[in-house]
Backbone bond lengths (Angstrom), bond angles and torsions (degrees), N, CA, C in turn:
res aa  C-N    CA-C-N  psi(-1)  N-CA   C-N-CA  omega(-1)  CA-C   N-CA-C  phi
1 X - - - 1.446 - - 1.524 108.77 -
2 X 1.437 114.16 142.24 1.485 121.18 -171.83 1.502 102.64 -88.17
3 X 1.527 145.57 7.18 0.974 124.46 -152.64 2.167 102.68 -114.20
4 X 1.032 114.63 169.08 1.682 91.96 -172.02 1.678 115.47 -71.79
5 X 1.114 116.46 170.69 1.665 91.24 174.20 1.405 123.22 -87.33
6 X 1.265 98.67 4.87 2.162 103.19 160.12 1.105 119.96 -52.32
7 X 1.570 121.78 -41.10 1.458 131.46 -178.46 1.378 111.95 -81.63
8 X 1.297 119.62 123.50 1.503 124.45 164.13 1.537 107.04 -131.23
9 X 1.385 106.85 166.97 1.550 122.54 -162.42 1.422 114.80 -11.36
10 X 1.668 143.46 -99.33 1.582 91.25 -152.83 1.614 104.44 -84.37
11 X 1.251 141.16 9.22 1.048 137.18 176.86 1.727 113.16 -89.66
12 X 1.113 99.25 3.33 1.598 123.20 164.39 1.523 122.36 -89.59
13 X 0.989 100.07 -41.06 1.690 125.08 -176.39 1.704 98.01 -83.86
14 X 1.116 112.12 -38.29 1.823 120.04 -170.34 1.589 108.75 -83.59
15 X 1.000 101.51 -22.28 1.870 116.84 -178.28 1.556 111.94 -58.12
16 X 1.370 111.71 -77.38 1.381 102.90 -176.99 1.302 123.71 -65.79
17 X 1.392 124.00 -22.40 1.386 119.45 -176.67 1.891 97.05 -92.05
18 X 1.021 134.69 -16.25 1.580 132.14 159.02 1.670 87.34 -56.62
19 X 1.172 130.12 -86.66 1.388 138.42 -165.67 1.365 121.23 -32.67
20 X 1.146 118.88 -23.58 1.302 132.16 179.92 1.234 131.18 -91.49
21 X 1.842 107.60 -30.48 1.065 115.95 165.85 1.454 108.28 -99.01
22 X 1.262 120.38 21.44 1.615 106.76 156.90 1.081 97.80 -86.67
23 X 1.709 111.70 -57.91 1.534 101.41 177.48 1.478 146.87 -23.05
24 X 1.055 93.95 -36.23 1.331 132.20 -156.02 2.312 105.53 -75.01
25 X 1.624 74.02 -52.31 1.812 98.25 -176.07 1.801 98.38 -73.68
26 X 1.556 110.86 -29.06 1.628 99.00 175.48 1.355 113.64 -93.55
27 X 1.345 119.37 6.02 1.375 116.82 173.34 1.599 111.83 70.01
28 X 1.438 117.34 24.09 1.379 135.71 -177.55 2.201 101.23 -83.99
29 X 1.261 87.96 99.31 1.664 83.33 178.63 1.341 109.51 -65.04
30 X 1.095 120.16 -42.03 2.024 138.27 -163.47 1.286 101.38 -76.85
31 X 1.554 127.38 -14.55 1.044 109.47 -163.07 1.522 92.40 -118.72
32 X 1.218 114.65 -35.11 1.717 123.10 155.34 1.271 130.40 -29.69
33 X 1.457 98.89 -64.28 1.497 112.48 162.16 1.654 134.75 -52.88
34 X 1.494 116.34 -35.97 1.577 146.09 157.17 1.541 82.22 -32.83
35 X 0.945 147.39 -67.15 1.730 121.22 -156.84 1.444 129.41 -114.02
36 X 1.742 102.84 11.30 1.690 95.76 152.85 1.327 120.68 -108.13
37 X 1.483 136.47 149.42 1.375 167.44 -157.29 1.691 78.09 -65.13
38 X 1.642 100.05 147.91 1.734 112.07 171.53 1.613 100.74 -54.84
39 X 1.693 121.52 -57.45 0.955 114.21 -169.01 1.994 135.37 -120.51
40 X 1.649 79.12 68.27 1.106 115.60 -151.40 1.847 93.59 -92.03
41 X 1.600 113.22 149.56 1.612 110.40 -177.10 0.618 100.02 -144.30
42 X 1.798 132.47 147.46 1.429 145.23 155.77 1.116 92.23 -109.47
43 X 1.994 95.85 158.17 0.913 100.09 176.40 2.230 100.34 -150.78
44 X 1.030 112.91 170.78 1.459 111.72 -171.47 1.621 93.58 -94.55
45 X 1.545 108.03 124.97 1.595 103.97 -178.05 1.128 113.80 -39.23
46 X 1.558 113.00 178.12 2.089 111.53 -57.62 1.229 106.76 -55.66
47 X 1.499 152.76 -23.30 1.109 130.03 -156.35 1.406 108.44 172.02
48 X 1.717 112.04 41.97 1.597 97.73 160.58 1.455 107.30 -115.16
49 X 1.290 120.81 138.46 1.608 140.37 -157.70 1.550 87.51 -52.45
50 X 1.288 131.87 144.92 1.450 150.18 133.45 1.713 123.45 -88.82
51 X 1.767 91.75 -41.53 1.785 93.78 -167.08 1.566 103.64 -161.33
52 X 1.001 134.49 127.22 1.628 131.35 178.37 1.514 86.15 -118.26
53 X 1.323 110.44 156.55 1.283 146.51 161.87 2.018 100.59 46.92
54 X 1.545 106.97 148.56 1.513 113.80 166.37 1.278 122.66 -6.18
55 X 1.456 116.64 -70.73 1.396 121.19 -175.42 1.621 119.19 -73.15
56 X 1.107 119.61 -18.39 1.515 103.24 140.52 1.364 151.46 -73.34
57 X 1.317 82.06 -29.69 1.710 88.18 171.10 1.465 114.67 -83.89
58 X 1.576 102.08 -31.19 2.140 92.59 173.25 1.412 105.83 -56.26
59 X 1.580 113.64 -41.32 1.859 113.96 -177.28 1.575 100.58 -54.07
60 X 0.917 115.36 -42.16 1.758 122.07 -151.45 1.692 89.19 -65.01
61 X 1.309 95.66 -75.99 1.631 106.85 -179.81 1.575 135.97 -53.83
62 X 1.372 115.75 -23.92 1.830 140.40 146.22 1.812 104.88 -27.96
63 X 1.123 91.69 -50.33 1.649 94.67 -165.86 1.471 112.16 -91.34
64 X 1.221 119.35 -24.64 1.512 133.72 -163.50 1.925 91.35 -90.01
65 X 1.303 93.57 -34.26 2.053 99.56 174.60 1.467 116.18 -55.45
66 X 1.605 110.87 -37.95 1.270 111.42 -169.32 1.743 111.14 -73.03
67 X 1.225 114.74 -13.92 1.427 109.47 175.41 1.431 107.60 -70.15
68 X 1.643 109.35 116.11 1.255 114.65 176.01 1.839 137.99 -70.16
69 X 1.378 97.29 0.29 1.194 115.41 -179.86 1.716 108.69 -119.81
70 X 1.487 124.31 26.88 1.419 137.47 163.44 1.029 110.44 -38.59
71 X 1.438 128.38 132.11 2.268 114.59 154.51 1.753 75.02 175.01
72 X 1.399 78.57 139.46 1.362 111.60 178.27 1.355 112.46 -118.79
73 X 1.437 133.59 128.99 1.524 128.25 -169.12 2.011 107.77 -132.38
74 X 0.847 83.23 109.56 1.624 86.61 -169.91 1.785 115.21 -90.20
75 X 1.294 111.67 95.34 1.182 118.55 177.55 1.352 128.31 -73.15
76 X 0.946 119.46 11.98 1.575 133.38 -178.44 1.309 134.61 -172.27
77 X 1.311 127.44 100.45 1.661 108.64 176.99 1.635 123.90 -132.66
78 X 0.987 89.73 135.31 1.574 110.24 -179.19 1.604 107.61 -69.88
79 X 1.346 124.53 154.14 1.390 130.88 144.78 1.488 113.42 -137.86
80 X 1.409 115.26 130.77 1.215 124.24 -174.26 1.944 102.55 -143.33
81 X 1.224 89.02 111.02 2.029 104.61 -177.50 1.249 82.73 33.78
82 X 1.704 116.86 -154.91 1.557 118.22 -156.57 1.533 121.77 -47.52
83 X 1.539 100.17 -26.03 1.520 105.15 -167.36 1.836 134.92 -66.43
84 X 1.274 136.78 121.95 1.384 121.58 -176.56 1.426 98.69 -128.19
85 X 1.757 93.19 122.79 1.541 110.72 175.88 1.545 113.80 -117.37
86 X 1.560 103.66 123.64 1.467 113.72 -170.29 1.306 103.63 -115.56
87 X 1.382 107.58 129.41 1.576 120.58 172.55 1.277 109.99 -86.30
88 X 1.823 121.45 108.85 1.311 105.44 -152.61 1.630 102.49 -125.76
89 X 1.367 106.40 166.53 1.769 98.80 -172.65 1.377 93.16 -134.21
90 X 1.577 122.09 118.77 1.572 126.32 -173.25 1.156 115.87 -131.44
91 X 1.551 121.91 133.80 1.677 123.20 177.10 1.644 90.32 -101.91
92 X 0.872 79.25 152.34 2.101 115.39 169.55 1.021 101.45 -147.71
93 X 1.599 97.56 -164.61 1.441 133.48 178.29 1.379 92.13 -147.75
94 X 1.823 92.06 126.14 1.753 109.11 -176.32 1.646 111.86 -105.06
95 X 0.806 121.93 168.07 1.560 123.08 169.39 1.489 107.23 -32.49
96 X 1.588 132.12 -42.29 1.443 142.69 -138.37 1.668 80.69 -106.39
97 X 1.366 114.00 -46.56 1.799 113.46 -155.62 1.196 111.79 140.54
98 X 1.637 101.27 162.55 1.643 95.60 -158.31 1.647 117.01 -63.12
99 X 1.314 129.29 171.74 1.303 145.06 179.10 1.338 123.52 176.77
100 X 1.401 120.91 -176.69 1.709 130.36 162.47 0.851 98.88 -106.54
101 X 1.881 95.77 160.85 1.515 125.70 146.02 0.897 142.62 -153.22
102 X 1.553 119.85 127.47 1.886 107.37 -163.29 1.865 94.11 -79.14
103 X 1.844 79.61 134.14 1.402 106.89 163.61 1.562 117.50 -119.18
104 X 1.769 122.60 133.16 1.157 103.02 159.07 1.585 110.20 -104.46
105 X 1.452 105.53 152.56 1.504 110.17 -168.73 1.117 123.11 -147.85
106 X 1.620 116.88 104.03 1.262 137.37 -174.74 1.312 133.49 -80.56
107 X 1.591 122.33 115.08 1.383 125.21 -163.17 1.647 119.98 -122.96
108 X 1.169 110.50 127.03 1.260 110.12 -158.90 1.856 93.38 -108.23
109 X 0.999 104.11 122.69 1.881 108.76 172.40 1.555 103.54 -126.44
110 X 1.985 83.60 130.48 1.317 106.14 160.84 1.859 119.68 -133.42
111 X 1.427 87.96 135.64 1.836 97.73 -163.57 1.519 115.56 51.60
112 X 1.367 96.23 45.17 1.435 97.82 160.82 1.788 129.12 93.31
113 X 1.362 99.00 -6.71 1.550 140.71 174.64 1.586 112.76 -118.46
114 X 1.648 107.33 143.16 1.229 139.10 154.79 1.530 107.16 -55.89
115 X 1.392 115.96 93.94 1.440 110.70 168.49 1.366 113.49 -96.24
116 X 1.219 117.31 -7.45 1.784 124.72 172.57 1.344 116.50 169.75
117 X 1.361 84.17 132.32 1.381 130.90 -171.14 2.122 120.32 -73.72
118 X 1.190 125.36 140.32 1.321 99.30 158.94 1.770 90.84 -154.05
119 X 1.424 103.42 163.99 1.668 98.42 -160.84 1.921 83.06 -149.61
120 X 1.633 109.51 121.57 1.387 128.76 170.78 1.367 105.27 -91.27
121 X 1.549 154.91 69.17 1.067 126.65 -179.25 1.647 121.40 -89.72
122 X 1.703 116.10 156.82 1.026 126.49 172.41 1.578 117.94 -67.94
123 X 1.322 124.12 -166.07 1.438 138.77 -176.93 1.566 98.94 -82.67
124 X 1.441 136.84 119.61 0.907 99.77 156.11 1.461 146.14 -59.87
125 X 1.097 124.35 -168.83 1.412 119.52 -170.30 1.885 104.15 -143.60
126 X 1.402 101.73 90.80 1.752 105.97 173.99 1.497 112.35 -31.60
127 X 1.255 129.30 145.11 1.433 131.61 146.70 1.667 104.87 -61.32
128 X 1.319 132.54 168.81 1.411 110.13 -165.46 1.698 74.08 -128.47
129 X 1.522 106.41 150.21 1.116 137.75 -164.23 1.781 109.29 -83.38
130 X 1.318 89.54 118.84 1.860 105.71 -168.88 1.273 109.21 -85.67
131 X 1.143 127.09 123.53 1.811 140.17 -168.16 1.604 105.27 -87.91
């Protein structure tokens, strides 16, 4: 198992996906990447493909980094056997302009890695335009 031996069961299971979303909030691709499985997939609930294996998801996530107003805030999380589900609240910048959106996002780890991914998102929600 890749994970240190501090972490055991659900604080094992809670590790890499904590790790990821720090990553995630510093816009650290290398360090993002450090905790999903080579052939690891997300997908947009229940089950249409977003990203199979590493090199899609570093592409996927490369571009999603450059939004300078990124942060992800996770108000809730579940752990259930491998699974960790975070009720999450995220600003970007969308095609339209910046905003949030609640996402819930389900992570399945095995040996210590994200082997799959699944992501429920809400509507976004525009910032409303200042005169």
């Amino acid at each position: 198992m890749s994970l240190h031996s501090e972490h055991t069961g659900r604080a094992a299971i809670e590790y890499p996906v904590q790790k990821q979303l720090e990553a995630y909030n510093a816009r650290d691709i290398d360090a993002f990447m450090e905790w999903w499985a080579k052939d690891c997939q997300c997908f947009l609930f229940p089950d249409q493909p977003l990203a199979r294996g590493t090199a899609e998801i570093r592409a996927r996530y490369i571009a999603r980094f450059e939004e300078p107003n990124l942060h992800a805030t996770v108000r809730n999380r579940l752990i259930v056997g491998n699974l960790v589900i975070d009720d999450e609240f995220i600003t970007r910048t969308f095609p339209d302009g910046p905003g949030t959106i609640e996402t819930i996002a389900m992570y399945e780890i095995e040996d210590g890695k994200i082997a799959r991914a699944w992501f429920k998102m809400g509507t976004p929600q525009l910032d409303s335009v200042k005169a």
